[in-house]
Backbone as ProteinMPNN parsed JSONL, in Angstrom:
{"seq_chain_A": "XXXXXXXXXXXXXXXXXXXXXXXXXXXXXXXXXXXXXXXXXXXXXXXXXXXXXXXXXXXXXXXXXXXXXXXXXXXXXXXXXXXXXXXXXXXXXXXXXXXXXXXXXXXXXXXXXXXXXXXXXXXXXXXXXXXXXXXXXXXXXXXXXXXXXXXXXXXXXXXXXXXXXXXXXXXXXXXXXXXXXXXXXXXXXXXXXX", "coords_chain_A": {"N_chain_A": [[-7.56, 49.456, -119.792], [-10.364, 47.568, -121.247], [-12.553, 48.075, -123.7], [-16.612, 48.22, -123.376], [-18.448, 47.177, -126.235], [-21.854, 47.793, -127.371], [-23.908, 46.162, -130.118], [-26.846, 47.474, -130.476], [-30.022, 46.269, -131.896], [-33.354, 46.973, -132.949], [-36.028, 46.003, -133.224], [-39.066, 46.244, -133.143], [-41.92, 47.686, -134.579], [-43.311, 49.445, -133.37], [-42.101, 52.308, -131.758], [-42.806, 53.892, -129.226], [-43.599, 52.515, -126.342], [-43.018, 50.052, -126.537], [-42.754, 46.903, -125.3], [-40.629, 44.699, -125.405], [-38.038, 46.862, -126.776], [-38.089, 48.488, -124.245], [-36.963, 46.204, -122.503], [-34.783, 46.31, -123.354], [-33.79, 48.035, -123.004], [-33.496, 48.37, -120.184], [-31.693, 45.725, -120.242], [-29.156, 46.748, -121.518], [-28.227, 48.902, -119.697], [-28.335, 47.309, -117.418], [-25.934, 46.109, -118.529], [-23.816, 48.267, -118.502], [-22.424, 49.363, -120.743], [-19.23, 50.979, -122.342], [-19.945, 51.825, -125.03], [-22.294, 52.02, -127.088], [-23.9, 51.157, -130.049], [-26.442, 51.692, -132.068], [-29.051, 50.236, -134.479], [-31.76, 50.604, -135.319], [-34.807, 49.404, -136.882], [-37.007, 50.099, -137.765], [-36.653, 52.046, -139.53], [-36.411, 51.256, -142.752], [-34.799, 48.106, -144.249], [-33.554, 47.357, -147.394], [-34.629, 44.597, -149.028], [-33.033, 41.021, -150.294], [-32.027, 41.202, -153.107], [-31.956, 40.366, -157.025], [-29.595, 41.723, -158.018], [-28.407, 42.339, -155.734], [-27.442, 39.517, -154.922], [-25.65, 38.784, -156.992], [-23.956, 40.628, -156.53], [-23.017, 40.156, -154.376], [-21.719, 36.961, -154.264], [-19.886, 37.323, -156.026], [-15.826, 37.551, -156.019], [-14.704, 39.393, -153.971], [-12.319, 41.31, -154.615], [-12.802, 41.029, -157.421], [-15.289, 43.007, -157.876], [-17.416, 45.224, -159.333], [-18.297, 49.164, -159.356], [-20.624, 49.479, -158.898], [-21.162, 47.439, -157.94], [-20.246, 47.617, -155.398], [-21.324, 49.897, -154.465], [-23.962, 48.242, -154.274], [-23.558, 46.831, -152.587], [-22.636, 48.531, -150.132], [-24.408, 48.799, -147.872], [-24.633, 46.535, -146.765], [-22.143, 45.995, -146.144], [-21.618, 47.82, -144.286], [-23.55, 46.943, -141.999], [-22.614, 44.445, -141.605], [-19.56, 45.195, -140.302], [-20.758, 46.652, -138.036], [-21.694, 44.759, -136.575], [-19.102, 42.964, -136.083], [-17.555, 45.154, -135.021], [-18.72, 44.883, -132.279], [-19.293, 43.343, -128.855], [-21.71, 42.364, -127.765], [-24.383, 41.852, -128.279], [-27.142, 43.141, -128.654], [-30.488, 42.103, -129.076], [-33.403, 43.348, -129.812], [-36.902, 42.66, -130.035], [-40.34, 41.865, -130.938], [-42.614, 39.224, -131.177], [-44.229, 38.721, -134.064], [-47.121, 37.518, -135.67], [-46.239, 34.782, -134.889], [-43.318, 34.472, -135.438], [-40.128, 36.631, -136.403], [-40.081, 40.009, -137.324], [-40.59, 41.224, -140.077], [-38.626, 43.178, -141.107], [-36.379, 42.73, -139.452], [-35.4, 40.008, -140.162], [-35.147, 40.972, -142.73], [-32.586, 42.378, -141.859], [-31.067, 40.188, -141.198], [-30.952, 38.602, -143.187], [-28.952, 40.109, -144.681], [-26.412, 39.979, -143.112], [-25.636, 37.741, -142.88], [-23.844, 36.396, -144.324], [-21.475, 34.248, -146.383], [-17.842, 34.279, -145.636], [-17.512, 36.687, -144.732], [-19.235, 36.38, -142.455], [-19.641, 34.077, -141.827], [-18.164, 30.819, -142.903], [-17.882, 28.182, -145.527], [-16.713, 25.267, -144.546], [-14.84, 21.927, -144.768], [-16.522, 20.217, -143.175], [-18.677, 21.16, -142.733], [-20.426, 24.637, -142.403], [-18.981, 27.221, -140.679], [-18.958, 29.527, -137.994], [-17.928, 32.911, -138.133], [-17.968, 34.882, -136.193], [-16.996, 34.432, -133.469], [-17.164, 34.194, -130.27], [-18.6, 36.322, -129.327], [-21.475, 37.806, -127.237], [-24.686, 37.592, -127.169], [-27.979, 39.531, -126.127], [-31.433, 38.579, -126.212], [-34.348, 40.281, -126.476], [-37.22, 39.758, -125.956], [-40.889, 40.224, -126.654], [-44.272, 39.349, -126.827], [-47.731, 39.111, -127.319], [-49.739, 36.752, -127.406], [-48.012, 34.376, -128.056], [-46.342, 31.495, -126.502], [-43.174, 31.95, -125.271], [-40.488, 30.016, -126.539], [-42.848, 28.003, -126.929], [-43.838, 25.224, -129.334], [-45.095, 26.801, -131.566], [-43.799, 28.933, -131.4], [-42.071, 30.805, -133.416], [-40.076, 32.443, -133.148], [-38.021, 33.061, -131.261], [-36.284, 30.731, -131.172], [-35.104, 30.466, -134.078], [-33.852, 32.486, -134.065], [-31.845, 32.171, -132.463], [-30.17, 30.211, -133.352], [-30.053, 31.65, -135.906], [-27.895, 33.495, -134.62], [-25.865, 31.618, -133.534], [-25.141, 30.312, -136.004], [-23.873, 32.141, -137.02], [-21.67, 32.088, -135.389], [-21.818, 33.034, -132.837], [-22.885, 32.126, -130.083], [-23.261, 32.091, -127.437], [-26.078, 33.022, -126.039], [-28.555, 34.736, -124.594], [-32.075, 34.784, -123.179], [-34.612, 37.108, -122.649], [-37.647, 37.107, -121.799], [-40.817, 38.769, -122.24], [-43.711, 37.465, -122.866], [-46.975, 36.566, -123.61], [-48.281, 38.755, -123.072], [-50.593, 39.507, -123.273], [-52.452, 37.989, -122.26], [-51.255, 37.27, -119.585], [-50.172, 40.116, -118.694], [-48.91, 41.515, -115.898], [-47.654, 38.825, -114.608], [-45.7, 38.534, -116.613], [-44.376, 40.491, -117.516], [-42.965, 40.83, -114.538], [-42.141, 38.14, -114.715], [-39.948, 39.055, -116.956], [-38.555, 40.769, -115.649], [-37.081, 39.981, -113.939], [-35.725, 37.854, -115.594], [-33.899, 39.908, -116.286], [-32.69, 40.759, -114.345], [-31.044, 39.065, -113.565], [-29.147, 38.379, -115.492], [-25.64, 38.679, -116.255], [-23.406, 41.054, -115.514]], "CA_chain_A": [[-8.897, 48.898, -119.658], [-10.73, 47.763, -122.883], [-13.671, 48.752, -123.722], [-17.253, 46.89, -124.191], [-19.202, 47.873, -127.106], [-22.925, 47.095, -127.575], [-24.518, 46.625, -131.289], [-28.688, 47.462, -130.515], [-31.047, 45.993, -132.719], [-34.562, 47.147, -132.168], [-37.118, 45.768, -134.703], [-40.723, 46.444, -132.993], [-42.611, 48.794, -135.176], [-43.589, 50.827, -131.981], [-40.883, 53.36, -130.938], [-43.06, 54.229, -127.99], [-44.906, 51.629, -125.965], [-42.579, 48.425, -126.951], [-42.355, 46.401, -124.126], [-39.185, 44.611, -126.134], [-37.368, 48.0, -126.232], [-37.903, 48.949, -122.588], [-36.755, 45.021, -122.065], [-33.518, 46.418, -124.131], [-33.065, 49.42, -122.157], [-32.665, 47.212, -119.058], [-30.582, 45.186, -120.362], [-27.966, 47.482, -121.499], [-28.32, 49.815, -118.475], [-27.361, 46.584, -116.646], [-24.37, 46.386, -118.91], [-23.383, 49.378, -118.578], [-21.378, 49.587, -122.062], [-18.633, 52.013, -123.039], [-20.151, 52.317, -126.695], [-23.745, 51.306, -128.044], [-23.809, 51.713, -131.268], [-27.784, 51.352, -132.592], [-30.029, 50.487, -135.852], [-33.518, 50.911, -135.271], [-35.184, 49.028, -137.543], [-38.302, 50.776, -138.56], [-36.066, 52.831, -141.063], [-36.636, 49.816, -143.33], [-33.464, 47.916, -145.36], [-33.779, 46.974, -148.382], [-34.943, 43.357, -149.428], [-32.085, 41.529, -151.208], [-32.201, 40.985, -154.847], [-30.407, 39.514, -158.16], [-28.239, 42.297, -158.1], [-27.312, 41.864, -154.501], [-26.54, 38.095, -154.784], [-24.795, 38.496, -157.906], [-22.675, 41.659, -156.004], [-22.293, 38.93, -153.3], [-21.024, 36.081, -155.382], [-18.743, 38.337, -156.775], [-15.061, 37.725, -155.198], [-14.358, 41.127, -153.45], [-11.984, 42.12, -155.845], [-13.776, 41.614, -158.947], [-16.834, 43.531, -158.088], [-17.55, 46.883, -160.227], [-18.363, 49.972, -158.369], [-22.095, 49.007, -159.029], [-21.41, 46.147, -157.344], [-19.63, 47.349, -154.226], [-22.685, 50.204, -153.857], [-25.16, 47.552, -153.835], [-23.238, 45.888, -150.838], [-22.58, 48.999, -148.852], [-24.981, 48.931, -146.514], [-24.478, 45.133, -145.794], [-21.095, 46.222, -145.31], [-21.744, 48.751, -142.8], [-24.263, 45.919, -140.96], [-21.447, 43.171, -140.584], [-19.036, 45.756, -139.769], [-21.41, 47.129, -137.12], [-21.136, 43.062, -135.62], [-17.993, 42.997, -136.422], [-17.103, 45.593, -133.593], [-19.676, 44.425, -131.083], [-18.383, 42.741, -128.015], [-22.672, 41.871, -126.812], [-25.523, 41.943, -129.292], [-28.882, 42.914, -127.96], [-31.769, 42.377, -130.466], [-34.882, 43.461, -129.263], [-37.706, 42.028, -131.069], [-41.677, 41.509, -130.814], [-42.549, 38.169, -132.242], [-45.193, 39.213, -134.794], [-47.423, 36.001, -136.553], [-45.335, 33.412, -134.514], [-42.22, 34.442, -136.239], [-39.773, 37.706, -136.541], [-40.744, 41.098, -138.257], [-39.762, 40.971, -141.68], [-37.549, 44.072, -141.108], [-35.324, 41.434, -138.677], [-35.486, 38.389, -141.085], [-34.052, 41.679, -143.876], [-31.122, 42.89, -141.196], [-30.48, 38.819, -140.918], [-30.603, 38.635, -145.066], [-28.026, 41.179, -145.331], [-25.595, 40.063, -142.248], [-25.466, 36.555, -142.959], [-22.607, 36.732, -145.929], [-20.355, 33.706, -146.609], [-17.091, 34.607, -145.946], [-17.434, 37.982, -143.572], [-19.797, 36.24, -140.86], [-19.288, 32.39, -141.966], [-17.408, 30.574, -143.713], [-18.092, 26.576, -145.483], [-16.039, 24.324, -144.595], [-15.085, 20.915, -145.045], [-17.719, 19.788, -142.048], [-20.14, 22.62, -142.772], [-20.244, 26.45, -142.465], [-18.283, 27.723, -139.051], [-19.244, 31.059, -138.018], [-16.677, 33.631, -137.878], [-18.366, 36.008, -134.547], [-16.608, 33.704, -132.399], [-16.506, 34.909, -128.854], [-19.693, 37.528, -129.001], [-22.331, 37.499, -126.192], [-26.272, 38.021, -127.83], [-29.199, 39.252, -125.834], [-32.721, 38.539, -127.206], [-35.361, 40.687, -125.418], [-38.498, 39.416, -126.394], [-42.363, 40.311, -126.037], [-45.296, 38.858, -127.813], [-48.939, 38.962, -127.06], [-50.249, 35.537, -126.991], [-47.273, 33.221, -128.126], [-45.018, 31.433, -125.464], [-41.745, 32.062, -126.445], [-39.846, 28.329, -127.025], [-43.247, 26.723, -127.535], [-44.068, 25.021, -130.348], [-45.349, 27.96, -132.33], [-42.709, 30.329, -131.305], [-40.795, 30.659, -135.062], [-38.94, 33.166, -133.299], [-36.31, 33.194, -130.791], [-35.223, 29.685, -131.752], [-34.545, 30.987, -135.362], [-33.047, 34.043, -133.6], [-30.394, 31.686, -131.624], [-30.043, 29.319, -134.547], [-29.027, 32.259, -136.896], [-26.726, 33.695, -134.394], [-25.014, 30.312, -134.245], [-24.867, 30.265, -137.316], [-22.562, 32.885, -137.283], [-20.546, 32.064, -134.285], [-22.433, 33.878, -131.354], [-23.17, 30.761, -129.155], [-23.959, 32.451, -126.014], [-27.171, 33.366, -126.569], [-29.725, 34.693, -123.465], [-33.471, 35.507, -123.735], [-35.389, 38.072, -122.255], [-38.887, 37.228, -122.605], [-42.012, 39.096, -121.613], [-44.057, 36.934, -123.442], [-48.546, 36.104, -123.69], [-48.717, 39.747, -123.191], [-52.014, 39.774, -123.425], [-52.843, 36.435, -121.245], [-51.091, 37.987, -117.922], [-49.395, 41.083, -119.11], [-48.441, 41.688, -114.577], [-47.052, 37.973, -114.808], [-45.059, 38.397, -118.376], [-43.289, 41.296, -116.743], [-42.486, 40.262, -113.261], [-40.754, 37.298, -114.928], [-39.083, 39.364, -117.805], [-37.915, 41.833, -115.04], [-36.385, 38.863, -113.168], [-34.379, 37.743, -115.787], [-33.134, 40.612, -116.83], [-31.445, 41.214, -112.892], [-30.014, 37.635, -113.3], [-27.97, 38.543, -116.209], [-24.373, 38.77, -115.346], [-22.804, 42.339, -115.88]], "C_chain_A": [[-9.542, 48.809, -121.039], [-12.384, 48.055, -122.41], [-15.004, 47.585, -124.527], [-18.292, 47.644, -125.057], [-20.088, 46.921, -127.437], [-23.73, 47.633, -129.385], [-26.452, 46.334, -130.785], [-29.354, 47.256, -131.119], [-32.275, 46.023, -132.395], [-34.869, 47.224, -133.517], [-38.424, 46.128, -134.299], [-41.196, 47.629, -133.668], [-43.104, 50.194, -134.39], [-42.316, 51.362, -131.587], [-41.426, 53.227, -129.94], [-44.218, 52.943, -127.275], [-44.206, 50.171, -125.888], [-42.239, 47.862, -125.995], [-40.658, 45.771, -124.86], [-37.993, 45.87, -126.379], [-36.993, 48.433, -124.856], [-37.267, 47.704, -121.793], [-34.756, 45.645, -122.351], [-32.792, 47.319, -123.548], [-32.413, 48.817, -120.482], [-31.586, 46.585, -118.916], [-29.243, 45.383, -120.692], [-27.883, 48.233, -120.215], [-27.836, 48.697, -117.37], [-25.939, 46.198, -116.613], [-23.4, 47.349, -119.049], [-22.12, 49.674, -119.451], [-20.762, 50.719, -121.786], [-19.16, 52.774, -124.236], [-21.461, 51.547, -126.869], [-23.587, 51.988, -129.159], [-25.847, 51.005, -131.526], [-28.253, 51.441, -133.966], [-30.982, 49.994, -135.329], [-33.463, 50.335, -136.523], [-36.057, 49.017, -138.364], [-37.346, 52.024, -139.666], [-35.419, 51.521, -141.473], [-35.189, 49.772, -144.201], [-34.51, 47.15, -145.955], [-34.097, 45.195, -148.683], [-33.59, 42.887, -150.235], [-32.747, 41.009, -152.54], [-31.524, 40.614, -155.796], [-29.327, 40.961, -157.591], [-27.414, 42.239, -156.889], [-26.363, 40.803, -154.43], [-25.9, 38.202, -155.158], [-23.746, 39.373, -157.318], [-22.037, 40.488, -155.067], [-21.63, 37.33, -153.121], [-19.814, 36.34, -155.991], [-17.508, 38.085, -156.089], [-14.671, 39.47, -155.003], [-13.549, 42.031, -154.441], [-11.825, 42.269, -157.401], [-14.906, 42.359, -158.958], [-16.336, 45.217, -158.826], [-18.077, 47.583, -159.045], [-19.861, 49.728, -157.952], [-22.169, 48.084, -157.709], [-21.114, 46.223, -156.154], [-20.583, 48.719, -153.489], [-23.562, 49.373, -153.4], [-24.939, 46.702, -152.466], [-22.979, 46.729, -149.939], [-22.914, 48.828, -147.611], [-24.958, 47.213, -145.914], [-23.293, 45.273, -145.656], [-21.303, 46.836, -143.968], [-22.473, 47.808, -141.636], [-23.451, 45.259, -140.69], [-20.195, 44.204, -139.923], [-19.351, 46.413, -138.21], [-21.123, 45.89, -135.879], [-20.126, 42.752, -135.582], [-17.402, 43.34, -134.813], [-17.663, 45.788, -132.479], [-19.058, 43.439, -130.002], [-20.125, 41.78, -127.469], [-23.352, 42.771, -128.09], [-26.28, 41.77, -128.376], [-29.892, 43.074, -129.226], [-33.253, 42.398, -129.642], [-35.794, 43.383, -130.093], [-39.111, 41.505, -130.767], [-41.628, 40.331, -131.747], [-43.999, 38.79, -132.944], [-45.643, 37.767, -135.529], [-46.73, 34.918, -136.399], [-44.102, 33.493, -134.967], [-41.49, 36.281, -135.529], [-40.142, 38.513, -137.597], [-39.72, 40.387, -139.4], [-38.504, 41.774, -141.406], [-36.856, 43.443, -140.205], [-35.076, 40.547, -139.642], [-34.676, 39.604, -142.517], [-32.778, 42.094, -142.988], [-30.38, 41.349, -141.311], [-29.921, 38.299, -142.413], [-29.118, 39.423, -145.215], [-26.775, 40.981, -144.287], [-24.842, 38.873, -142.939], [-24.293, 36.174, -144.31], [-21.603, 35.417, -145.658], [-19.301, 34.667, -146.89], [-16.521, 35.874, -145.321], [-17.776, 37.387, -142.532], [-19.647, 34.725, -140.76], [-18.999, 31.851, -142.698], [-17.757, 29.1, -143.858], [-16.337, 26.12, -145.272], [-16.319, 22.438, -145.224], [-16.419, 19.763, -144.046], [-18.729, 20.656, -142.12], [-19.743, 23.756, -142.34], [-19.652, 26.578, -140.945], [-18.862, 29.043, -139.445], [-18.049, 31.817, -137.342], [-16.768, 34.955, -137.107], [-17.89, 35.456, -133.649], [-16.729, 34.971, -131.022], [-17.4, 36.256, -128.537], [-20.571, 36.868, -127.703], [-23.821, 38.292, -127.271], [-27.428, 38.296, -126.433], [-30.217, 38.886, -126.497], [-33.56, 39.405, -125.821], [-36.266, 40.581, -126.272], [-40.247, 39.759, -126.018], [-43.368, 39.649, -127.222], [-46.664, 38.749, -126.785], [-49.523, 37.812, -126.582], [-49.603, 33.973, -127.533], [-46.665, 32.883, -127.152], [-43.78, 31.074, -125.795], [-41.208, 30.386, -125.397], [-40.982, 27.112, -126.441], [-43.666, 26.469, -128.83], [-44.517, 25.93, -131.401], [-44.682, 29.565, -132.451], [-41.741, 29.747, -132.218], [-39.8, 31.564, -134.721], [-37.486, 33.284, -132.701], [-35.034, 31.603, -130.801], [-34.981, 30.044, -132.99], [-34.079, 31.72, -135.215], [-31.363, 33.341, -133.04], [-30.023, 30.803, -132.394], [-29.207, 30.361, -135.326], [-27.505, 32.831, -136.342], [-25.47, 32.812, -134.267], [-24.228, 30.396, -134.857], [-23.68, 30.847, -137.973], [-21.434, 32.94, -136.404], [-20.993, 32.553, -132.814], [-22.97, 32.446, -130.574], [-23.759, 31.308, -127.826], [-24.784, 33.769, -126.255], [-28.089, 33.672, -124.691], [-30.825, 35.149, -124.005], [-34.128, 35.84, -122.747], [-37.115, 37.756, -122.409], [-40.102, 37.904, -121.715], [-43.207, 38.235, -122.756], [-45.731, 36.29, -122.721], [-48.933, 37.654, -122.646], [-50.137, 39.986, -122.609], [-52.892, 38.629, -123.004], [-52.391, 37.275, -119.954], [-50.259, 39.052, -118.174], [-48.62, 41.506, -116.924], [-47.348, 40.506, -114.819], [-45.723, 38.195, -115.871], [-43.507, 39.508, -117.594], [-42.475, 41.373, -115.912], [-41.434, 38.901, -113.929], [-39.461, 37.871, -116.208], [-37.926, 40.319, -116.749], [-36.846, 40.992, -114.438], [-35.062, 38.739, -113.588], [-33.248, 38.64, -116.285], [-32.068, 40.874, -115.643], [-30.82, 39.929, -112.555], [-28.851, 37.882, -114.689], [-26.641, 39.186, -115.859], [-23.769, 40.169, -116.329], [-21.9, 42.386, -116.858]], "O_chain_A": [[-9.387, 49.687, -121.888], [-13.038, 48.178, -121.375], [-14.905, 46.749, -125.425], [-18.907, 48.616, -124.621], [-19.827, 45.751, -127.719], [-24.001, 48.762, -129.795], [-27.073, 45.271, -130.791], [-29.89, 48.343, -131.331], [-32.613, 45.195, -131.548], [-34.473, 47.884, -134.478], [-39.116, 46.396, -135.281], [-40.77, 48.688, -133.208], [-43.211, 51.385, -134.68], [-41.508, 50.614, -131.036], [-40.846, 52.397, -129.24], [-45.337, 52.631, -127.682], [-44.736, 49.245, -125.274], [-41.16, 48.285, -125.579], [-39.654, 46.476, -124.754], [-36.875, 45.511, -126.007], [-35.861, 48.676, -124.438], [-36.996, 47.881, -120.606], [-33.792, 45.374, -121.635], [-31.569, 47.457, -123.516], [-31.313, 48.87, -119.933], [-30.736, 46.638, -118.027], [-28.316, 44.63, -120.393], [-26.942, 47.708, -119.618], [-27.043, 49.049, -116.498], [-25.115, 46.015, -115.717], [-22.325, 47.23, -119.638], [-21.051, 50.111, -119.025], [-21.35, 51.566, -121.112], [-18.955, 53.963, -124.475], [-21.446, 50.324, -126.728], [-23.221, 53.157, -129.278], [-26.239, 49.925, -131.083], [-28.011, 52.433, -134.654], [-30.972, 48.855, -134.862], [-32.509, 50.504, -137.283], [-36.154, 48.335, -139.385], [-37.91, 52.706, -140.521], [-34.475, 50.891, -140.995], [-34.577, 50.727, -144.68], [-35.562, 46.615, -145.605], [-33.133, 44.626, -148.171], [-32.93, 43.755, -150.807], [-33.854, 40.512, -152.746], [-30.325, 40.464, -155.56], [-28.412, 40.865, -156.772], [-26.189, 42.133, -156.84], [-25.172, 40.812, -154.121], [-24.887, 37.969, -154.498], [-22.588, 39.004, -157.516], [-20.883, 40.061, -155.061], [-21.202, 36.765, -152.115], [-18.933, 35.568, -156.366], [-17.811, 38.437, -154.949], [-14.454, 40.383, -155.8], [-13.904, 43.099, -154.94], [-11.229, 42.998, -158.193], [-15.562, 42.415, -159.998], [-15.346, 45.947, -158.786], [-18.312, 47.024, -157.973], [-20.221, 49.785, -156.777], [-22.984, 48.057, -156.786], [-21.444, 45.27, -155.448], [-20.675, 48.768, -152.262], [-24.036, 49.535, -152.276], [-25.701, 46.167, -151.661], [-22.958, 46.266, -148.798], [-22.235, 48.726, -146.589], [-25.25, 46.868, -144.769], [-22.965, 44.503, -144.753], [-21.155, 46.349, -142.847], [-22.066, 47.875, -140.476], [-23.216, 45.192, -139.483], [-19.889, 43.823, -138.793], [-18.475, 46.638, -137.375], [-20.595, 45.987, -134.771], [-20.036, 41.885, -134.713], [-17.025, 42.613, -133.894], [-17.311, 46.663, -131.688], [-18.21, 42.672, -130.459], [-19.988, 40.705, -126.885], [-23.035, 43.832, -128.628], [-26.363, 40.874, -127.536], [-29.973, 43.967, -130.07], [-33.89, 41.524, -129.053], [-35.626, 44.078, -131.095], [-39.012, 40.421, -130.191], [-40.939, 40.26, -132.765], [-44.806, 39.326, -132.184], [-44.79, 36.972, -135.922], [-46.496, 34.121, -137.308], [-43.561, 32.388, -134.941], [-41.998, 36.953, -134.632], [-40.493, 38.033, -138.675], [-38.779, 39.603, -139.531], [-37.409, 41.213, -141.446], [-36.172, 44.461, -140.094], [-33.854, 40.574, -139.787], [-33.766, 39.146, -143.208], [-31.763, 42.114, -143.684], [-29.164, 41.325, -141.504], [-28.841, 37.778, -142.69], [-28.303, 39.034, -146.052], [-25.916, 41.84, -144.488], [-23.723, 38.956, -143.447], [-24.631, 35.366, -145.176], [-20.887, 35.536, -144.663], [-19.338, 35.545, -147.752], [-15.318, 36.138, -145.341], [-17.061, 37.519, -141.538], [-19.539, 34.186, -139.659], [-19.563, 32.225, -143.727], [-17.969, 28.481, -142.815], [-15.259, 26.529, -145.703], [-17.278, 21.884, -145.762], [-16.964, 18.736, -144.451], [-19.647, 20.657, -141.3], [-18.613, 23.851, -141.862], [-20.106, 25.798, -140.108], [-19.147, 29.537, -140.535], [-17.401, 31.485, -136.35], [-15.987, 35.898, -137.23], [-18.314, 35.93, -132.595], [-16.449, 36.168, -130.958], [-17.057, 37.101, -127.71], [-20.41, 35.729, -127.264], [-23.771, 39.342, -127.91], [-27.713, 37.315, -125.745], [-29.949, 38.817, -127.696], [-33.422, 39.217, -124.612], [-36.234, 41.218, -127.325], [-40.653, 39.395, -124.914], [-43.039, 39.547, -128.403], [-46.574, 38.345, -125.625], [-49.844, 37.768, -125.395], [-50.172, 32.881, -127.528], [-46.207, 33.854, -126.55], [-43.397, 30.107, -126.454], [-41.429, 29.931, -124.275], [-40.735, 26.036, -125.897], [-43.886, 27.447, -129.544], [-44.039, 25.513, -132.455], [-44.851, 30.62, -133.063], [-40.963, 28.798, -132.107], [-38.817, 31.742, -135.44], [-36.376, 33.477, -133.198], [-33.831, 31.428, -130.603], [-33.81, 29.663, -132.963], [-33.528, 32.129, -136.237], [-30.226, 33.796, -133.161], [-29.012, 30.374, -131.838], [-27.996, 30.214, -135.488], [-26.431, 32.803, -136.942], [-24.354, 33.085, -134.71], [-23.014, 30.518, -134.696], [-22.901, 30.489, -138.856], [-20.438, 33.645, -136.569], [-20.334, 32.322, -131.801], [-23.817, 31.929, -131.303], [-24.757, 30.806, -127.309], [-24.476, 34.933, -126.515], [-28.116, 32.808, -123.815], [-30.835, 35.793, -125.053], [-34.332, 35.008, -121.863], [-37.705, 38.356, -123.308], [-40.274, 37.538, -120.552], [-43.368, 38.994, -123.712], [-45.781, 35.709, -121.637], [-49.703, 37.626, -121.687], [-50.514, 40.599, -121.61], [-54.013, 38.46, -123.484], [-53.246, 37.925, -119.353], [-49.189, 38.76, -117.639], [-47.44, 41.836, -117.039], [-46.228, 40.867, -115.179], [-44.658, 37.771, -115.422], [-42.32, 39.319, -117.33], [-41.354, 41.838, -116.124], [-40.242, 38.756, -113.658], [-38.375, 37.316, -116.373], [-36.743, 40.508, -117.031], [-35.689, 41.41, -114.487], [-33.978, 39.007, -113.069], [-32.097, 38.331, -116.594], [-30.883, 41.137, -115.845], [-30.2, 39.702, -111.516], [-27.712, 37.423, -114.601], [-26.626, 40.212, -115.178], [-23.733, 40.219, -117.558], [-21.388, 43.46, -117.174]]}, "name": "protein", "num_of_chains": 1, "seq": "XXXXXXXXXXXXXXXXXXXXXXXXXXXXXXXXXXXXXXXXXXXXXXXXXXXXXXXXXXXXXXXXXXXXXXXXXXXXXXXXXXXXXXXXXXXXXXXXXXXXXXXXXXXXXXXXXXXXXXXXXXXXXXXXXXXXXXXXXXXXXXXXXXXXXXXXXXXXXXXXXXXXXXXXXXXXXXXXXXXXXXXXXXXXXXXXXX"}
């Protein structure tokens, strides 16, 4: 029997209280994984920087030791996706968009060459064959309208990297019918297939 392993991404600044978390807990608890592996996201990564690019420019085995510190921890992040079988990212949209600390885990995943590769037709992504949740909450945006920057840039980047089957979770205008928001986030979370 193989085994299904979930990578957890939880960006909402609230530990306690996050409707997007408790959306996340659902949704694994429906999947009832072998392995979650989790990064919390409020223990902030790093922004990147010249020295990152230039480490990440670098072919792998020319980089100095300098150079293969400054990429650890975006090693350890694609490695983390790497051995994920179902990505859940749980995520508050904050200012119509994703937290910054999401938009830095997405900086640091996104690597020509580990997660996608150019080609002669444009970049392929090399996650083939993952499954993504999104569990979503936001206050007073409606997630995929016009002012929601986030979970279409959320299913765009995973794309990007090969994850194609993409679902979304949304409790979403919070703070317009917070009863409503729920009742339909609860919904879809018991339509997602095991």
């Amino acid at each position: 029997m193989s085994t299904h392993t979930i990578l957890r991404i939880d960006a909402s600044a609230r530990k306690n209280g996050s409707i997007s978390r408790d959306l996340a807990d659902q949704v694994i608890a429906r999947l009832a994984p072998q392995t979650t592996l989790t990064r919390d996201l409020t223990k902030a990564l790093p922004q990147i920087d010249e020295a990152w690019i230039g480490a990440n420019f670098t072919p792998a085995e020319a980089r100095t030791e300098d150079q293969q510190a400054t990429l650890a921890l975006s090693d350890s992040l694609v490695a983390e996706l790497q051995a994920a079988d179902t990505i859940v990212i749980s995520t508050p949209i904050y200012n119509f968009g994703v937290p910054s600390a999401l938009k830095a885990w997405i900086d640091l995943v996104a690597r020509a060459g580990l997660t996608f590769r150019y080609t002669d037709t444009g970049p392929k992504g090399l996650l083939e064959g993952k499954r993504a949740i999104i569990t979503v909450a936001s206050g007073g945006t409606e997630v995929n309208s016009p002012i929601d920057f986030a979970t279409g840039y959320l299913q765009h980047v995973l794309g990007f990297i090969g994850i194609h089957d993409v679902e979304v979770v949304a409790a979403d205008r919070m703070a317009v019918d917070p009863d409503s928001a729920l009742a339909d986030a609860k919904q879809a979370v018991e339509q997602i297939a095991a």
